[in-house]
MARVEX-38558 format. One record per residue (C-alpha): residue number from 1; residue in three letters; x, z, y. Coordinates in pm, 1 decimal. Example, Ala and Ser with C-alpha at 12.3 -4.5 7.8 and 13.67 -1.06 7.14 Angstrom:
<lomis>
+-----+-----+----------+----------+----------+
|   n | res |        u |        w |        v |
+-----+-----+----------+----------+----------+
|   1 | Ala |   1230.0 |    780.0 |   -450.0 |
|   2 | Ser |   1367.0 |    714.0 |   -106.0 |
+-----+-----+----------+----------+----------+
</lomis>
This chain:
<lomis>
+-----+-----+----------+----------+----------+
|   n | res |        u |        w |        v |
+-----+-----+----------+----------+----------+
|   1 | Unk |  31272.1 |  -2739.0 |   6770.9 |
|   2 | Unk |  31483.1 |  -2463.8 |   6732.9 |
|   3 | Unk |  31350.3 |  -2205.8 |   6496.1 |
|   4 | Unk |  31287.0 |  -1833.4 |   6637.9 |
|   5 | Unk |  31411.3 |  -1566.2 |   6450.5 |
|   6 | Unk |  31327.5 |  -1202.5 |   6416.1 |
|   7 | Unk |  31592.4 |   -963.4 |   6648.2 |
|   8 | Unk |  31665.2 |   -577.4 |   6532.1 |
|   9 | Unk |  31627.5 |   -379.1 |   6866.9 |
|  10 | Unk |  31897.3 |   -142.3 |   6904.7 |
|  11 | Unk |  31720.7 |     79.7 |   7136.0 |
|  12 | Unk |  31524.3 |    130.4 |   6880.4 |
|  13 | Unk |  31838.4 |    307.4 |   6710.0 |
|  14 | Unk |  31939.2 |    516.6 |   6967.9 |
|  15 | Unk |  32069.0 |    816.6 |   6823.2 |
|  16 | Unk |  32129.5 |    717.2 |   6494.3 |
|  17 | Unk |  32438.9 |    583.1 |   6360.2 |
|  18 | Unk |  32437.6 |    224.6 |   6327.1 |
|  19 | Unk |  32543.3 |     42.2 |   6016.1 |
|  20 | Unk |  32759.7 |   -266.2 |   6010.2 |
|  21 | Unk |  32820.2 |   -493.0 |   5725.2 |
|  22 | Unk |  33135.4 |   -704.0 |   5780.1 |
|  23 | Unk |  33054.6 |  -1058.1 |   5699.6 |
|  24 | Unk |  33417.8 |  -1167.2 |   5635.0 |
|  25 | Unk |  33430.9 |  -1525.5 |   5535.3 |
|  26 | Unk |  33670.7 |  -1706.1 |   5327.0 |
|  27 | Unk |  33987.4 |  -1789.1 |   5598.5 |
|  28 | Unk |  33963.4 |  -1417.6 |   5701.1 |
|  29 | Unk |  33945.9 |  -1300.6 |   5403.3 |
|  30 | Unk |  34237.0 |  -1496.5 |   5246.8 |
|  31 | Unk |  34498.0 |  -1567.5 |   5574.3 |
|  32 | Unk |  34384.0 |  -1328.6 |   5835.3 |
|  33 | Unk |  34291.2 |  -1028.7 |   5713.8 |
|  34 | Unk |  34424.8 |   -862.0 |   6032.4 |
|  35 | Unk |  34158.3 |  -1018.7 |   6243.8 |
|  36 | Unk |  33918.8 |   -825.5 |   6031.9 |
|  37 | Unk |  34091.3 |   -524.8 |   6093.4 |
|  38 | Unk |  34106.7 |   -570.3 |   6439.4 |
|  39 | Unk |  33697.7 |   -636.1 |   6433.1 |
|  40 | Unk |  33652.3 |   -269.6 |   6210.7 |
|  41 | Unk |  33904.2 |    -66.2 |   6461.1 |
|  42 | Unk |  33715.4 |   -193.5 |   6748.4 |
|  43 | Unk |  33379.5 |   -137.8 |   6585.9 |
|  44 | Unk |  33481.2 |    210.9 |   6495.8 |
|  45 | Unk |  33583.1 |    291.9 |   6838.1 |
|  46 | Unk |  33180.9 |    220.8 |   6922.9 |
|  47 | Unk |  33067.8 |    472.0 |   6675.4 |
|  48 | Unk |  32967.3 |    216.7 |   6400.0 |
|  49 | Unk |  32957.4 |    235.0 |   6065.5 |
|  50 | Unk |  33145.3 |    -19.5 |   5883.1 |
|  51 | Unk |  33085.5 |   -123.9 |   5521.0 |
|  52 | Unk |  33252.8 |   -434.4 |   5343.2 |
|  53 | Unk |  33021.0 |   -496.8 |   5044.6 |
|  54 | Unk |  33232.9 |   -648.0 |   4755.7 |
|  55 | Unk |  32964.0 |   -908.6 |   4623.1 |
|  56 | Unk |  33020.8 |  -1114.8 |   4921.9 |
|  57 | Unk |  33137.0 |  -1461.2 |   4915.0 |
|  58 | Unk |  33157.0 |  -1800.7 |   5118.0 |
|  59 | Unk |  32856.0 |  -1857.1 |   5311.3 |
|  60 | Unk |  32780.0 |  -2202.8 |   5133.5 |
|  61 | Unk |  32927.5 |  -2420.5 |   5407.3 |
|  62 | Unk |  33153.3 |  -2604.4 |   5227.3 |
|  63 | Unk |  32900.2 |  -2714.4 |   4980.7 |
|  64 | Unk |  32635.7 |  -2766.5 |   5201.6 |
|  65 | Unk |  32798.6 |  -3003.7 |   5438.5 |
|  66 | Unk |  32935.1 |  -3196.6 |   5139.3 |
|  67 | Unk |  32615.6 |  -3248.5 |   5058.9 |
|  68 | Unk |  32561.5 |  -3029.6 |   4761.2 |
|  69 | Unk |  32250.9 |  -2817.3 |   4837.0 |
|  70 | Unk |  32180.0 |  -2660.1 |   4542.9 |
|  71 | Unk |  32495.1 |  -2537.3 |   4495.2 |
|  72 | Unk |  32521.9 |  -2391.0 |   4874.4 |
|  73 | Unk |  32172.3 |  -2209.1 |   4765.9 |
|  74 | Unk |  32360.4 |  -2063.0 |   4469.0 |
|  75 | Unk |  32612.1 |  -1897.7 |   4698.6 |
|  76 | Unk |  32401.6 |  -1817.8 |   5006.0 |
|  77 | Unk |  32195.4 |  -1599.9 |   4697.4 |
|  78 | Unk |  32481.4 |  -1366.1 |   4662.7 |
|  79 | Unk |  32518.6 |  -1315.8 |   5070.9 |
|  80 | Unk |  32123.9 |  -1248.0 |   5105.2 |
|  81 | Unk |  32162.6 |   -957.2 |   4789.8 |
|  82 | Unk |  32514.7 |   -851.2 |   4943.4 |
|  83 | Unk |  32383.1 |   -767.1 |   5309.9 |
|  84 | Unk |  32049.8 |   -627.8 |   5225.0 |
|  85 | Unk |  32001.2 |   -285.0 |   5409.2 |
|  86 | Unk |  32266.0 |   -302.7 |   5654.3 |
|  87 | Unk |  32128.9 |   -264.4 |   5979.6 |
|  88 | Unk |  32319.0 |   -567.3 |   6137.7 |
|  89 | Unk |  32533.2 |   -838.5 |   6004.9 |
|  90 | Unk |  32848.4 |   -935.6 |   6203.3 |
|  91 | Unk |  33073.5 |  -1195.3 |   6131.3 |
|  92 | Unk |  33438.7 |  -1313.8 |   6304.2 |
|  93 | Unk |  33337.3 |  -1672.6 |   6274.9 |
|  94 | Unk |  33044.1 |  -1854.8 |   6478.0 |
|  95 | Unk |  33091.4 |  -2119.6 |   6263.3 |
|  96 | Unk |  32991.1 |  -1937.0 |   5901.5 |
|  97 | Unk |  32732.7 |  -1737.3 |   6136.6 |
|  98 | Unk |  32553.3 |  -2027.0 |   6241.5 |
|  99 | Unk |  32563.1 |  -2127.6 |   5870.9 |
| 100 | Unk |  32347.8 |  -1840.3 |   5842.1 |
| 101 | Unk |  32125.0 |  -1844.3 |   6173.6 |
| 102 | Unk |  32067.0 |  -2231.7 |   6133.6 |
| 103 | Unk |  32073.8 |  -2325.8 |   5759.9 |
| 104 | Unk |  31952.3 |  -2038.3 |   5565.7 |
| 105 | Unk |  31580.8 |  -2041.7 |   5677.5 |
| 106 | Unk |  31588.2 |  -2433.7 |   5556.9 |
| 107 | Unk |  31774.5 |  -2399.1 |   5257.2 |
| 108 | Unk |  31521.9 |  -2096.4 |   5108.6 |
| 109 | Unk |  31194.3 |  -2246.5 |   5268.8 |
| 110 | Unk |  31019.6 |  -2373.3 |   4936.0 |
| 111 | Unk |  31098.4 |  -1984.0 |   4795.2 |
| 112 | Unk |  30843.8 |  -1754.7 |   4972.0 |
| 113 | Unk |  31078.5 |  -1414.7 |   4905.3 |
| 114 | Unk |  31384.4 |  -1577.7 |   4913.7 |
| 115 | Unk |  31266.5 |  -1759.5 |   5288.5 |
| 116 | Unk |  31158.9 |  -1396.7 |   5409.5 |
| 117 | Unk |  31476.6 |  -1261.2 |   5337.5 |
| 118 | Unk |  31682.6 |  -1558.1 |   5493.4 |
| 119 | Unk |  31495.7 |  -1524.4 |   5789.7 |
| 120 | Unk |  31576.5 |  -1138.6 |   5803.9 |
| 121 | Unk |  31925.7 |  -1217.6 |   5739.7 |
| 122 | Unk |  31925.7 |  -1440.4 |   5979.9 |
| 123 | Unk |  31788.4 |  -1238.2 |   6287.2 |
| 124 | Unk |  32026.9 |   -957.3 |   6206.3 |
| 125 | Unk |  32355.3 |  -1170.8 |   6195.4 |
| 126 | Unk |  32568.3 |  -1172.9 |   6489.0 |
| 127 | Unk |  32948.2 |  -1336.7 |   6556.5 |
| 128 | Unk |  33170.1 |  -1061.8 |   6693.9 |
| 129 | Unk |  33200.4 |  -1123.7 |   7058.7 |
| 130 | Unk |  32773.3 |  -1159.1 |   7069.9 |
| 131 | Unk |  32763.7 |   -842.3 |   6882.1 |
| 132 | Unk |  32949.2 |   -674.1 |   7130.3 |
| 133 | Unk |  32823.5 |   -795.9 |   7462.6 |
| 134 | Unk |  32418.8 |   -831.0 |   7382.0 |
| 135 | Unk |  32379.7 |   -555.8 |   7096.1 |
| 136 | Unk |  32624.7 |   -280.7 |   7180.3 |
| 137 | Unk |  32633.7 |   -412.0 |   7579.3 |
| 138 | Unk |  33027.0 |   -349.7 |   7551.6 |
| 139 | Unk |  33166.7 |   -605.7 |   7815.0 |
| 140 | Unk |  33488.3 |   -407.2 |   7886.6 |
| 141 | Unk |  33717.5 |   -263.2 |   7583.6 |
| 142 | Unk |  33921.5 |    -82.6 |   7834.5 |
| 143 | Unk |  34229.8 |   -327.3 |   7723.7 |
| 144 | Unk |  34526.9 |   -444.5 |   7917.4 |
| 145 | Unk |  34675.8 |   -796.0 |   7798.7 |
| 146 | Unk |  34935.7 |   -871.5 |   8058.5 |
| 147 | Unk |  34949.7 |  -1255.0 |   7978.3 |
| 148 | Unk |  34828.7 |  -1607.6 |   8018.0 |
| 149 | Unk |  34565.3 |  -1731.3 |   7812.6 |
| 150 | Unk |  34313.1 |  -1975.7 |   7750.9 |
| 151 | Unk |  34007.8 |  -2016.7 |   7589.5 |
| 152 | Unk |  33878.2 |  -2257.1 |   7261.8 |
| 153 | Unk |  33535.0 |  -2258.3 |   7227.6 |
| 154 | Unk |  33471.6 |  -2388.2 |   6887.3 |
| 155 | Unk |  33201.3 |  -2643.5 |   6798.3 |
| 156 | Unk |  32985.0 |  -2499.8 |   6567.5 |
| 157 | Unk |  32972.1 |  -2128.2 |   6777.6 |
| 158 | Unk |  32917.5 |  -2309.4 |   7104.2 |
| 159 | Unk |  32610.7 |  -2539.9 |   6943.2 |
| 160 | Unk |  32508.7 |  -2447.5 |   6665.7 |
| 161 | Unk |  32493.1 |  -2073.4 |   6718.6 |
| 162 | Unk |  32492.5 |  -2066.5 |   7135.3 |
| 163 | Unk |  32824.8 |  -1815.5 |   7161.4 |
| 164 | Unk |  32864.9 |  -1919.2 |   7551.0 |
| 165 | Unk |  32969.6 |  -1679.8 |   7787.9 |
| 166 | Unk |  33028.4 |  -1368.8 |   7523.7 |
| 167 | Unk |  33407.4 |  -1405.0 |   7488.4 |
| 168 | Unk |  33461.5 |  -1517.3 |   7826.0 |
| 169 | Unk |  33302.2 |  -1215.4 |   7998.3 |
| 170 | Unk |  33531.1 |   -983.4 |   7755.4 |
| 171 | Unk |  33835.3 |  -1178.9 |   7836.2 |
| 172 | Unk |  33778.4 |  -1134.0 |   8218.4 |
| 173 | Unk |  33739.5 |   -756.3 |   8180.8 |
| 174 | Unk |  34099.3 |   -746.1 |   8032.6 |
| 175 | Unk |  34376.7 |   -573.9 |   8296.4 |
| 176 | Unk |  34667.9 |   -804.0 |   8360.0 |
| 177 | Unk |  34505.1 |  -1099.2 |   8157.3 |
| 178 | Unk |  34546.7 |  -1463.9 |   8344.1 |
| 179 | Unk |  34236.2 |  -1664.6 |   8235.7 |
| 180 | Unk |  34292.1 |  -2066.2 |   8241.1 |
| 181 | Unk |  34106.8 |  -2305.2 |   8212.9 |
| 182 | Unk |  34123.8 |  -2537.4 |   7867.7 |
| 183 | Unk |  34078.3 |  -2924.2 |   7970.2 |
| 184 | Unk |  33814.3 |  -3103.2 |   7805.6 |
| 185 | Unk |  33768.5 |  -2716.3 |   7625.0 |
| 186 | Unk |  33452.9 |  -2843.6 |   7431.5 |
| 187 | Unk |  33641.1 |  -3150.7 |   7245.0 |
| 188 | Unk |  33651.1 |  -3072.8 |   6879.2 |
| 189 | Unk |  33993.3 |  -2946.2 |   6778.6 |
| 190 | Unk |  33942.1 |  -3193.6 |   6462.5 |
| 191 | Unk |  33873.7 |  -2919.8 |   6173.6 |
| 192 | Unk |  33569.7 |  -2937.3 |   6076.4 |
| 193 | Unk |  33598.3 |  -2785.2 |   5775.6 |
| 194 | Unk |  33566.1 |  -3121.0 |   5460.9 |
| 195 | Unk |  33635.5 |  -3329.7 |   5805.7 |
| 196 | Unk |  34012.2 |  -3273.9 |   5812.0 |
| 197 | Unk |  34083.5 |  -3358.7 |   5456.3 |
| 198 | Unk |  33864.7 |  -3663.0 |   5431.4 |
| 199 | Unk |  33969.3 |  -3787.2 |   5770.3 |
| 200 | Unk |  34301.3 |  -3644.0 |   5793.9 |
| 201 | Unk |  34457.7 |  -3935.3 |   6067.5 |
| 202 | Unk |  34191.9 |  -3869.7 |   6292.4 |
| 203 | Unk |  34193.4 |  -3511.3 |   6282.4 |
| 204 | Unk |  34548.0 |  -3527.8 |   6314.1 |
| 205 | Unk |  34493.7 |  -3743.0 |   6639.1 |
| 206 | Unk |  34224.8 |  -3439.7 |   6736.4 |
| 207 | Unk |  34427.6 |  -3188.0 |   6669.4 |
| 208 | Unk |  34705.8 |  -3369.5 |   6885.6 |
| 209 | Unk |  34518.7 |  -3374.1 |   7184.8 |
| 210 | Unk |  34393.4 |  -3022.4 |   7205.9 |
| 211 | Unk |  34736.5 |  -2920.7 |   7155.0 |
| 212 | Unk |  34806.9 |  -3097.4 |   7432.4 |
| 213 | Unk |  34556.6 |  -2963.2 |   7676.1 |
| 214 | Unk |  34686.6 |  -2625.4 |   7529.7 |
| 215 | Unk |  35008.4 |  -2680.5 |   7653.9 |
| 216 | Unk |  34901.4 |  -2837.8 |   7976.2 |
| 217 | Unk |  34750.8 |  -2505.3 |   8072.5 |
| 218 | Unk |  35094.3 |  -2348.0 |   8070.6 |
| 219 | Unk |  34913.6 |  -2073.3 |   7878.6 |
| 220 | Unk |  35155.5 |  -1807.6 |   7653.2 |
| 221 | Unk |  34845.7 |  -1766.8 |   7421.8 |
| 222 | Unk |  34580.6 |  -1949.2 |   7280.7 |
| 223 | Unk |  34242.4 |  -1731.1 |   7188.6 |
| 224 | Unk |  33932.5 |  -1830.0 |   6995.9 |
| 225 | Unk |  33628.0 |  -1705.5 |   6773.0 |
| 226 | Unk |  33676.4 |  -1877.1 |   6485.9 |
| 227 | Unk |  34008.1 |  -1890.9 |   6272.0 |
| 228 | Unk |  33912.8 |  -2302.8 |   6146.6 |
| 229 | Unk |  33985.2 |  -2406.9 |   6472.0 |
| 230 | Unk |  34253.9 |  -2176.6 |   6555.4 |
| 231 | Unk |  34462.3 |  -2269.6 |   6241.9 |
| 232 | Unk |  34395.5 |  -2622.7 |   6292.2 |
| 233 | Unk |  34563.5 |  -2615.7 |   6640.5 |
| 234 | Unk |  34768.6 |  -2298.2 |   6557.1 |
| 235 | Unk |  34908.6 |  -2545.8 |   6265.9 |
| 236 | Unk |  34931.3 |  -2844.8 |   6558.4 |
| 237 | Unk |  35150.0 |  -2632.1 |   6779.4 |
| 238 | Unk |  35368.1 |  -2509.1 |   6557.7 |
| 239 | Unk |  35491.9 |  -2860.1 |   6437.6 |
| 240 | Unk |  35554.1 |  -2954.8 |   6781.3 |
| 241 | Unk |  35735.4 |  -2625.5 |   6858.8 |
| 242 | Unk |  35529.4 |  -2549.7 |   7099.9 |
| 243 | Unk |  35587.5 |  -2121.2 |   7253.9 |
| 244 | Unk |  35213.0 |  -2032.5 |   7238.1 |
| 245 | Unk |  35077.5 |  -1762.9 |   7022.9 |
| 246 | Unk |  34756.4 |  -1782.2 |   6889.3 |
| 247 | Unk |  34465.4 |  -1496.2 |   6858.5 |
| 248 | Unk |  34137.2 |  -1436.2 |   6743.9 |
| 249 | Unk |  33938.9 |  -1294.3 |   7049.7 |
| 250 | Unk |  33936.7 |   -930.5 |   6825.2 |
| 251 | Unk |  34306.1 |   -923.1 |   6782.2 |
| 252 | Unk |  34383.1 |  -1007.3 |   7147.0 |
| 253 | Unk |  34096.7 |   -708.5 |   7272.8 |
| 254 | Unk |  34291.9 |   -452.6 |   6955.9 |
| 255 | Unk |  34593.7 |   -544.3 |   7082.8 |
| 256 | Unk |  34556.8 |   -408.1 |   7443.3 |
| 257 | Unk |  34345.2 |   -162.8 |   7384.9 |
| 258 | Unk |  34474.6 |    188.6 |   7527.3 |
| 259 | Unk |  34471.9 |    313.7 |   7156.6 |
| 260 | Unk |  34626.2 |     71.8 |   6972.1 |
| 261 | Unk |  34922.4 |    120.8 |   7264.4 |
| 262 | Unk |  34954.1 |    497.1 |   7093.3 |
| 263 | Unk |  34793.0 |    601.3 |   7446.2 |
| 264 | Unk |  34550.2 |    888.7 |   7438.6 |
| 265 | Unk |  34548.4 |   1001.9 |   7092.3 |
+-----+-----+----------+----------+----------+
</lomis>
């Protein structure tokens, strides 16, 4: 059964001026920081407060999957100190969200304080395009993107954390945008985080076969929530030559909005 957690309402902060924590994560933070930035310029535009506290570090994912609990507690520690008192949580990744939304409650259960906090944590967490659709209620940046795309959904947002129709409803209120459909969309690109490097023929073979539904779409870019599956396939298309750019859902939204353009400024 799936466990409920605790939601912040934010009519409840009506008024006030919300505080975000950015929840980075470890590809972000180390390849793309510029999906980041695209999350705080877009944020700011809302009238949030961004903060990036610097004890924050991987989620615990990595060790947790590989089987090494204790160790993923040890990490998870440092994100339950880093985020306390921000008013909401929000993350570029479903993937390291659901970490959080799905894992933490378990992983702190036998430590009464520690399982109150995860929980808190937990209900207060969002991935980026759920932020903006169910907390802010922000379907439509205002953006004009005059190209084809298509859509990833990644494994771990889609089912472990439920991001469903949040990116799609943004990426139909973009001007000029041509949606397409992804074939077989909710295969597994073959990431997987530890998945890749201890089965690296079959991911290859994954990765492969996304690519090609990619390219089947006839799509000029590729968008996504979560930068493991993006650079997986990202990676896949670029050894095959194939013309399609790939973007995190905030960069693509940044990219048309009127501001970034230099328009009304």
């Amino acid at each position: 059964m799936k466990r409920k957690l605790p939601r912040v309402d934010a009519a409840e902060r009506v008024g006030e001026t919300m505080k975000v924590a950015l929840f980075i994560t470890c590809l972000v933070d180390n390849f793309y920081p510029a999906v980041a930035e695209a999350m705080v310029r877009i944020l700011h535009r809302y009238g949030v407060e961004v903060v990036v506290p610097d004890q924050q570090t991987c989620c615990g994912q990595p060790a947790f999957n590989s089987g090494y609990v204790d160790d993923a507690r040890a990490v998870a520690s440092t994100l339950l100190e880093a985020f306390k008192g921000a008013d909401y949580v929000v993350s570029p990744s479903g993937s390291c969200t659901g970490m959080i939304h799905h894992y933490y409650p378990k992983l702190f259960a036998a430590e009464p304080g520690s399982a109150d906090e995860a929980m808190a944590l937990a209900g207060r967490t969002f991935e980026f395009s759920q932020f903006l659709v169910n907390v802010l209620g922000v379907t439509d940046v205002g953006a004009t993107f005059a190209h084809t795309v298509t859509y990833h959904p990644s494994c771990h947002g889609a089912r472990l954390l439920g991001v469903d129709k949040e990116p799609l409803t943004l990426l139909q209120h973009v001007r000029g945008l041509t949606l397409r459909d992804l074939p077989h969309a909710a295969d597994c690109c073959g990431f997987g985080g530890t998945f890749a490097v201890k089965m690296s023929e079959i991911s290859t073979a994954m990765a492969s076969e996304k690519s090609d539904h990619v390219r089947s779409t006839g799509a000029e870019v590729l968008v996504g929530t979560d930068m493991g599956c993006l650079m997986n396939i990202g990676g896949r298309l670029r050894r095959e030559e194939a013309p399609v750019r790939v973007l995190h859902l905030a960069q693509l939204l940044w990219e048309g909005m009127p501001v970034a353009q230099g328009v009304g400024e």
